[in-house]
N, C-alpha and C positions, 0 to 999 in steps of 0.2 A: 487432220487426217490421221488415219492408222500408220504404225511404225513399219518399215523397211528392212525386210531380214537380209543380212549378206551373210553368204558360206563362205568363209574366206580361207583361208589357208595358203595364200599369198600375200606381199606385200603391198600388189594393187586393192585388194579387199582390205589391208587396215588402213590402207591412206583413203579410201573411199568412206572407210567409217568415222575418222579425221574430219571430213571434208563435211557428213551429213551433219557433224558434231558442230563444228565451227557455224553451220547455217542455220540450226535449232532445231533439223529435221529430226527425230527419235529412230533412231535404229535398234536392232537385236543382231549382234555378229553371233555365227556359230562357228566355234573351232571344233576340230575332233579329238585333240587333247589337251594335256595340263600343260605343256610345254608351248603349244599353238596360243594358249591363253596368256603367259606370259613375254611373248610380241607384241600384243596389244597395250597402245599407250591407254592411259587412265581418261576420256574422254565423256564429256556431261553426254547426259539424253543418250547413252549407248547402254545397252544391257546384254553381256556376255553370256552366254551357251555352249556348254563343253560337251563334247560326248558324239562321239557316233552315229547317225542314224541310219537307219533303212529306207527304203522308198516308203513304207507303208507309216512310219515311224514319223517320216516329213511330213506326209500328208496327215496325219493327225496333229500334228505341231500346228503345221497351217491353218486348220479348221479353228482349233482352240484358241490362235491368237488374232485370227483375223490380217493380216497385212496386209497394207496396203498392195507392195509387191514380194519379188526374190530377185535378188543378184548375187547370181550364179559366176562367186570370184576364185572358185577351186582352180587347183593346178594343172596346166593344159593334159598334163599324165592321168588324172584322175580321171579316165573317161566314164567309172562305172559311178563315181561321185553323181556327175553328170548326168545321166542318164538316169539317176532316182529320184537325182532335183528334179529332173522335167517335167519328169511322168508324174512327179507328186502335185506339182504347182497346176497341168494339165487336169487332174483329177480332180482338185482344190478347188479348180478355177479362178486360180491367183496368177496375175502378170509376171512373167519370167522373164529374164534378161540375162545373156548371158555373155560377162566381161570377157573380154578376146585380150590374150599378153599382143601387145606389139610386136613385130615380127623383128629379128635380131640382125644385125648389122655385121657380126661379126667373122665370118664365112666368108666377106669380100675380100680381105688382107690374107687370106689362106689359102695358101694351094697346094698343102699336103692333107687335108682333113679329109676322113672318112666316113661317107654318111650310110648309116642302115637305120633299119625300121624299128628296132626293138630291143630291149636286154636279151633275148636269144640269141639274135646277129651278130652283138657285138661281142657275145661270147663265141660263137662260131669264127668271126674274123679272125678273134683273139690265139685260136687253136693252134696256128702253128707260126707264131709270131714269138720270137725271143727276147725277152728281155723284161723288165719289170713293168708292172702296168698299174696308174693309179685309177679307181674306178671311186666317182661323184653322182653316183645314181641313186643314192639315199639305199637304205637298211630293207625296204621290201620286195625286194627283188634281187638276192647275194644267190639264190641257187644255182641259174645257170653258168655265173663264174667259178664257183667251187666245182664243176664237171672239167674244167681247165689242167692242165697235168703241171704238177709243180706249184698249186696253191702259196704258196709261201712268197712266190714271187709278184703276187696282187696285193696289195695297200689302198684300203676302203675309205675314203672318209664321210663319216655320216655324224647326223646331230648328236648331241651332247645330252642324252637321255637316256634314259635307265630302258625305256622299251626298245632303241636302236640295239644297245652294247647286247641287252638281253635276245634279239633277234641275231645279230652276230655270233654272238656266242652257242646257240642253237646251230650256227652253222658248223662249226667248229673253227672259228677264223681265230688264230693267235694274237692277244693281246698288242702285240708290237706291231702287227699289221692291220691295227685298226687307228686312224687321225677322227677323235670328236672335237670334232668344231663347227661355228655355228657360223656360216654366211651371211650374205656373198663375199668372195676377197677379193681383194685390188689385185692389177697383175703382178705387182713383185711380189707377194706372198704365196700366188698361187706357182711362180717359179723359182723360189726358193723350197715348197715342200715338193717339187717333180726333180732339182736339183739333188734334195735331202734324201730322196728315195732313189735316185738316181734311175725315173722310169722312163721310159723311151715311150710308154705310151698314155694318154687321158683319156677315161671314157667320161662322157659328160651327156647328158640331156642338151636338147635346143628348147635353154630355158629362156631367154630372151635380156633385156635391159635388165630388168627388176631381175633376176638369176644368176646375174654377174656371168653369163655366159659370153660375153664380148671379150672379158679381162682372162678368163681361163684360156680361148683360143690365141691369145695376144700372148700369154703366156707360154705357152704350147712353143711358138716362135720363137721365142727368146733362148727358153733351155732346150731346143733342139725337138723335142716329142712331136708323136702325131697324134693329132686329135682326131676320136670316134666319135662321132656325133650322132645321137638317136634324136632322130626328126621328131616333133611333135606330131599329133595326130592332127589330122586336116579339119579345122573348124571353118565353115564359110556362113555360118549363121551366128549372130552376136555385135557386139559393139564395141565400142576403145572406151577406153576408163574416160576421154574427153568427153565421146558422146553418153554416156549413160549419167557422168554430174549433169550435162546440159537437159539432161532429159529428166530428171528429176527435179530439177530447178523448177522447169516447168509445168512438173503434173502437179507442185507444192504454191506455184503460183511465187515463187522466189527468183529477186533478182540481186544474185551475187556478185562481188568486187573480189577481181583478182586479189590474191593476196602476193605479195611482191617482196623481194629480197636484192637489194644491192646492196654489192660484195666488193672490195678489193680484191683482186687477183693477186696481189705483187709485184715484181717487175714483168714478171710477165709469163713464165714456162713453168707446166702446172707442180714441178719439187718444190715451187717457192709459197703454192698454196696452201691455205692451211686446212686442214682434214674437215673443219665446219665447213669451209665454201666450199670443198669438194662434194661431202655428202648433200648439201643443199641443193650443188649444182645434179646429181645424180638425180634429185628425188624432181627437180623442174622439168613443166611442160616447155615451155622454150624458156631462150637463151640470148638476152638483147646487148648488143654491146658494138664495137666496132672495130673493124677490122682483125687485127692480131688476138683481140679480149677473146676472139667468136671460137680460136684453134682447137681448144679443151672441148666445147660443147660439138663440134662439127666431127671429133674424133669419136664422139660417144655418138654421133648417129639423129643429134636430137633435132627440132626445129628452130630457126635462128631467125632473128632479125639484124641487121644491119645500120647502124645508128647512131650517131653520139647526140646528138639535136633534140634536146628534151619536148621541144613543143613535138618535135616527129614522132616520138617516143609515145608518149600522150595520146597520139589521134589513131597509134597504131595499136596499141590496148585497147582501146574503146570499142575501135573497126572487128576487132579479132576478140570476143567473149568467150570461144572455146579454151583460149589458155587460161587460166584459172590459177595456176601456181608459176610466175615468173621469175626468171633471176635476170638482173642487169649486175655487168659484167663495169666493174671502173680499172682502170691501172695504177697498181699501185696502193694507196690507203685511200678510204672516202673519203678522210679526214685530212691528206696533205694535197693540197692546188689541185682539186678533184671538181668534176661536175656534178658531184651531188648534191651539192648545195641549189643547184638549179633546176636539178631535175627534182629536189623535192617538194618544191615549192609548185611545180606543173603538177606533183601526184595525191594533192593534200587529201583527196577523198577515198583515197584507198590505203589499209595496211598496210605499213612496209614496217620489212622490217633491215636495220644496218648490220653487215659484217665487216670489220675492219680486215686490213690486208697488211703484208707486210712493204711497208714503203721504201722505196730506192736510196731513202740518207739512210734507213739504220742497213739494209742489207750490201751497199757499196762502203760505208764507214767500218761495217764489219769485217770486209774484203780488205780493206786498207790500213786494219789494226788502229786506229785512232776514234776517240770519243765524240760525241758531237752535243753535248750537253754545254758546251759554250760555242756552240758554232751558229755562223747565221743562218737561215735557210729563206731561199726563195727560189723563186722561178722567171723564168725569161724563155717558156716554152707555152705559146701564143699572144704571148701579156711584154708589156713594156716594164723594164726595172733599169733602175738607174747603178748596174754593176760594177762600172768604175767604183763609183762612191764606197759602195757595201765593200768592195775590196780593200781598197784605200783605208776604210774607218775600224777592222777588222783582222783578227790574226786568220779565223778562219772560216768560210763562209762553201754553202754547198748551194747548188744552183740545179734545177731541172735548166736544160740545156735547148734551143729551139732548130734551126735550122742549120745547116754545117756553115754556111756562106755568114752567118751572123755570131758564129762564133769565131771565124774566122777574122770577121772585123773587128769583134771585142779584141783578141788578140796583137791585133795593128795596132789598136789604139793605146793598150796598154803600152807597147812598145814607144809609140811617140811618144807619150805621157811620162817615158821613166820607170813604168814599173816592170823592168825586163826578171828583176831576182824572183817574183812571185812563182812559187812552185806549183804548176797545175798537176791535177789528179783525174783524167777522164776513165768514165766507166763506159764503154760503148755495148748497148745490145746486152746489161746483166740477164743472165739466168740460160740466157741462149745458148745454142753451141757455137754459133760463133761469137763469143763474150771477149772482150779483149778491154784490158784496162792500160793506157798510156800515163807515161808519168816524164814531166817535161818543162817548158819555161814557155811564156808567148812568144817567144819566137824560133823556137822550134815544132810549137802546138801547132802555129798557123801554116805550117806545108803539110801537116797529115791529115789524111783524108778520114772523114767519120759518116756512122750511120746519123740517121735524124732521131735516134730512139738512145741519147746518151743522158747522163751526168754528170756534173763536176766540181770535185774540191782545191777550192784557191786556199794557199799555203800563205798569208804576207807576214814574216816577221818584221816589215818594218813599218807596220801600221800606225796608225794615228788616230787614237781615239776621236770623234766626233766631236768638236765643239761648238758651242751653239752662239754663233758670230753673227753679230751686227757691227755696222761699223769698222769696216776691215782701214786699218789705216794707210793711208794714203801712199807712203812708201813702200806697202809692199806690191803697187800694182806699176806693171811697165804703163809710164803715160808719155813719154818725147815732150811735144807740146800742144796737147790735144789735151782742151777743156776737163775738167773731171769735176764730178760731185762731191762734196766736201762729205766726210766719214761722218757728222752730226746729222746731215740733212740727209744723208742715206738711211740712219738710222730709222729715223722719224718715217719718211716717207713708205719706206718695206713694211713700218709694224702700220701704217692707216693702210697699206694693201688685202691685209688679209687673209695674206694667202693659205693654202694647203699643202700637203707635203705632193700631191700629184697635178698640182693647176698649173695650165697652160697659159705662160704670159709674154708677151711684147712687151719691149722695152724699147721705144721709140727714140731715136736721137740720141745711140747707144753711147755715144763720145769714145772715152778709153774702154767700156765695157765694166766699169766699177759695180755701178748698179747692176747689170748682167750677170756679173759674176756672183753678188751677192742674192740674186733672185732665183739662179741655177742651185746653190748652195741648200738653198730655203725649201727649194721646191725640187728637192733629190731624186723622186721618181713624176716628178712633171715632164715640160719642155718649156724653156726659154726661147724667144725670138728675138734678135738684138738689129735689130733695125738702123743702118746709116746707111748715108748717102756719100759720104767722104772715105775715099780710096785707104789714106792712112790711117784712118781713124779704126777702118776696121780690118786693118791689120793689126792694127794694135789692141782691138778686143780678140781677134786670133791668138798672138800671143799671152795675153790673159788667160783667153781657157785653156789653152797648153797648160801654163804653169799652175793654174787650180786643178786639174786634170778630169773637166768638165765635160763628160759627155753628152750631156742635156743642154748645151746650148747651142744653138744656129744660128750663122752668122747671115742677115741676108743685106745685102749690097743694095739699094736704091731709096727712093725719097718714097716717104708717106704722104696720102693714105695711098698711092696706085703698089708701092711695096707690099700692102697688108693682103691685098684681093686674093691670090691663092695661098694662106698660113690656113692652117688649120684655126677652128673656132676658139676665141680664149675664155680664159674665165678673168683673168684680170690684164691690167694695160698700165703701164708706165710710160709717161711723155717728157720727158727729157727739153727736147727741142723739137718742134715742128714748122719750123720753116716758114710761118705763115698761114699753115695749113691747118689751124686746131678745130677749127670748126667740119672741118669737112674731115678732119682722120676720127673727130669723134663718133659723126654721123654712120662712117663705115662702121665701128666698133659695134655700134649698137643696131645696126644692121646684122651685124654677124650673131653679136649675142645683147639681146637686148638688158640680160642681168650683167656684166661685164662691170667690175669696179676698174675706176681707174684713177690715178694720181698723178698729178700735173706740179711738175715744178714749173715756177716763173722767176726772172729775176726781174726784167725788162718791164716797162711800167706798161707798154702796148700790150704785152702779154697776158699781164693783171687785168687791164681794162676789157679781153677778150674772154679769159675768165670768168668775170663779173659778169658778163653780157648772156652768159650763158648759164646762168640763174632763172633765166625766163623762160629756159626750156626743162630745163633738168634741174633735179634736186642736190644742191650741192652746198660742199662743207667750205669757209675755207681758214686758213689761220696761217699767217705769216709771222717766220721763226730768223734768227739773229744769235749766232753763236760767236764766240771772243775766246780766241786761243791765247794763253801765256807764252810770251816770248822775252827771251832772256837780252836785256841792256844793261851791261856793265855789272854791278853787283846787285843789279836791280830784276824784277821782270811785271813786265807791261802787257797787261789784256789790252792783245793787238785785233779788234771788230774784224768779221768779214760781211759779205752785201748781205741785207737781208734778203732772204727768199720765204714767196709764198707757196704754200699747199694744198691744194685744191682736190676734191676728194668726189666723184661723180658715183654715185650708186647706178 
């Protein structure tokens, strides 16, 4: 098909010519000058036209080039632009479409602004108003303010071009009372120059989103001014930049994929963003994210989704083809315990593209004067970590933080455990206004009340590097006189387990908790399950986990297999002792998980023989091991045998 001319002289006509570019559609944008031309990003299949036209001037444009259509993306002010396009395309007999700005949002927060019709009114209002006044209505229309008494006291800001200053200066406006600069600005900028001039009034166009007209009125507020607002002229015929891509898609027989941006915000309040996700967030049709992410976009007026659920996410893109340019909003950086790893695995068909954020360790580490290039970092906000431990094996460790009730319990436990000296550092609510950072011990932490939106850095100078133990010897566990696993056959048995650093195991016939403790240790961000049926026994694996300061293991009181029926699924099982019951606590196991490894000590010959017997069910290893400690007689010392035990190994 033939190319698609846009008049553009907004920023909805160069993102549209973006948009035809990215799809292979061939456009011709026409600016009306050399300055309009250098807005324009460098974009394939786009061919630039500078220069003026007349109505009679378009319609010969149009004859000679054939196009397919016109979109008609002039400035709502431009109305005689308008009205030469039409008439040309009408004459042409080429399809005209005429982009409509979205209507501005920013009027609602305002209850001192003043609306009139025109640059006349707003100079008439202006007539017996004192004070200084900044006027944002662009360089072609300065005559009726200079009819004003006291000229000296208006400050213009208009583009940064040789034909603006040189229409200025035809007026006779003083140098010092002209600001060239090139829009739109954010609202601090726009009330630092009404500050700098110290004017009590803005006259401004209702230029809409794309005009930065929200952030000048917002501004206006801030330093005190009143805003005059010249209405746009009343368009009721045209389309929104949504429906005229939609609509070109279709007459090109193109079906386009959103193109998509997820962005870190940071901790959370838009000073912490960075000026890329801001401007991206600006130039998006919506805005997907959840709850708190949505503040930033819901202020700028735009269209939102509500969501963290990537497969929701996913079905609600698909459902919804008129957003076209999306941003998803994460907390924080993509890149630290973020959901974009999931949700990009739901988006793999369409563009995306990643913005990093600034993340809650370097912007609370920053607050707190201390480095984090040797600190741990993790999370325990919806996810399970083994925090004791990280604490315990670490000087200093930072934590995304989950619910106030589960911090709280970390806090108890540390206290039971001994580590009352660790210095906590909570950031509650960064970036907010109500931001408050505590600094305290566990047990002073555990009476203050916190939001659900904290972090926190543990201080422990009396750390213990992590050692990597098998075989903890025998004295250093509380046993009375309750059976325990010889430190040899512990060994053996943990490394045929298999295990992981997060697998979930039973330890059947927990006796002192030896093995328990050594399975907890192994499996740091798992859970242990230490199974007896003897009162003392497991108390005395209670005291065990105290003294290792094991928060991953659970003690549970009764006989196997009816003990196992409500544990969570394992991935491996250690049997100790079962009572009689081996056959039927396996059966459970492999009911629960049919992959479930497990390791069987025997000493008892019935026990071997039940073992054996169950070879004919299941595939199994097994090897019976005999260890001989040196014990010292007289000036002598004697390998003194203990029983042999066997190993049995059930895949």
């Amino acid at each position: 098909m033939n190319a698609v001319l846009i008049f553009a002289g907004t920023s909805e006509g160069r993102e549209l010519a973006s948009f035809l570019s990215r799809n292979r559609i061939e456009s011709w944008v026409s600016v009306a000058t050399e300055y309009g031309e250098t807005l324009l990003p460098k974009e394939e299949n786009t061919t630039v036209v500078t220069g003026y036209k007349d109505q009679q001037e378009i319609r010969l444009f149009l004859n000679e080039h054939g196009f397919s259509c016109v979109v008609d993306a002039t400035h709502p002010y431009a109305v005689k632009a308008t009205q030469h396009i039409k008439a040309a395309c009408e004459s042409a007999g080429v399809p005209y479409y005429r982009l409509l700005r979205e209507e501005e949002h920013g009027l609602a927060g305002s209850d001192r602004a003043v609306c009139v019709a025109s640059v006349r009114e707003a100079a008439e209002y202006l007539k017996d108003k004192e004070g200084n006044v900044m006027i944002t209505t662009g360089s072609k229309e300065l005559a009726p303010y200079m009819e004003l008494s006291d000229p000296s006291r208006l400050y213009f800001r208009v583009l940064p071009t040789a034909s603006s200053l040189e229409l200025c200066t035809a007026q006779n406006i003083s140098p010092k009372n002209v600001i060239a600069m090139q829009g739109p600005f954010g609202r601090e900028l726009n009330a630092a120059l009404i500050r700098q001039f110290h004017c009590r009034y803005l006259v401004t166009k209702s230029s809409g989103q794309a005009g930065g007209f929200e952030e000048k009125i917002q501004a206006c507020e801030d330093a005190g001014a009143v805003p005059v607002v010249i209405k746009r002229p009343e368009e009721t015929e045209g389309y929104t930049a949504k429906e005229i891509r939609k609509l070109l898609l279709e007459q090109y027989g193109i079906e386009e994929k959103a193109v998509i941006t997820i962005a870190g915000i940071g901790p959370g309040s838009e000073n912490m963003m960075t000026s890329e996700v801001l401007q991206k967030l600006s130039e998006a049709d919506v805005c997907i994210g959840s709850g708190r992410m949505l503040e930033a976009a819901k202020v700028r007026g735009m269209a939102v989704f509500d969501s963290y659920r990537p497969e929701e996410i996913k079905e609600w893109i698909k459902a919804h083809p008129e957003y076209q340019n999306i941003m998803i909003l994460m907390s924080g950086d993509i890149g630290f315990y973020s959901g974009t790893k999931k949700l990009m695995d739901q988006l793999e068909e369409y563009p995306v593209t990643l913005l990093p954020g600034i993340s809650s360790v370097s912007a609370f580490c920053a607050k707190l004067g201390i480095s984090w290039d040797d600190m741990f970092l993790c999370s325990v906000h919806g996810r399970k970590q083994n925090l004791i431990q990280k604490i315990r094996s670490h000087r200093k460790v930072f934590a995304l933080l989950g619910k106030e009730e589960e911090f709280h319990r970390l806090c108890a436990l540390m206290t039971e455990f001994g580590m009352e000296d660790v210095t906590i550092y909570i950031g509650d609510s960064l970036s907010y206004g109500q931001e408050r950072i505590f600094k305290g011990t566990p047990r002073t932490a555990v009476k203050e009340k916190f939001s659900n939106l904290c972090c926190a850095v543990f201080i422990n100078e009396r750390f213990e590097k992590k050692k990597l133990l098998l075989g903890i010897p025998e004295e250093q566990f509380i046993r009375d006189k309750v059976p325990m696993t010889k430190d040899e056959v512990r060994c053996i048995s943990i490394a045929k387990l298999q295990m992981e650093q997060d697998s979930v195991v039973y330890d059947i016939g927990a006796g002192t908790g030896s093995v328990s403790v050594e399975l907890a240790l192994a499996a740091e961000d798992g859970m242990v399950y230490a199974v007896e049926k003897k009162p003392l026994a497991a108390e005395l694996i209670g005291k065990n986990r105290d003294k290792f300061c094991l928060s991953n293991l659970e003690i549970i009181e009764g006989t196997a297999p009816e003990a196992l029926l409500n544990l969570p699924v394992p991935t491996h099982a250690f049997i100790g002792g079962s009572s009689g019951n081996l056959k039927e606590i396996i059966e459970v196991l492999k009911r629960k998980n049919p992959s479930v490894r497990i390791v069987i000590n025997a000493i008892a010959l019935e026990t071997v023989a039940e073992i054996a017997a169950l070879g004919r069910e299941y595939q199994i290893e097994i090897v019976q091991v005999q260890a001989a400690k040196a014990k010292k007689a007289g000036n002598y010392h004697l390998m003194m045998g203990q029983n042999p035990v066997t190993i049995a190994v059930i895949e």
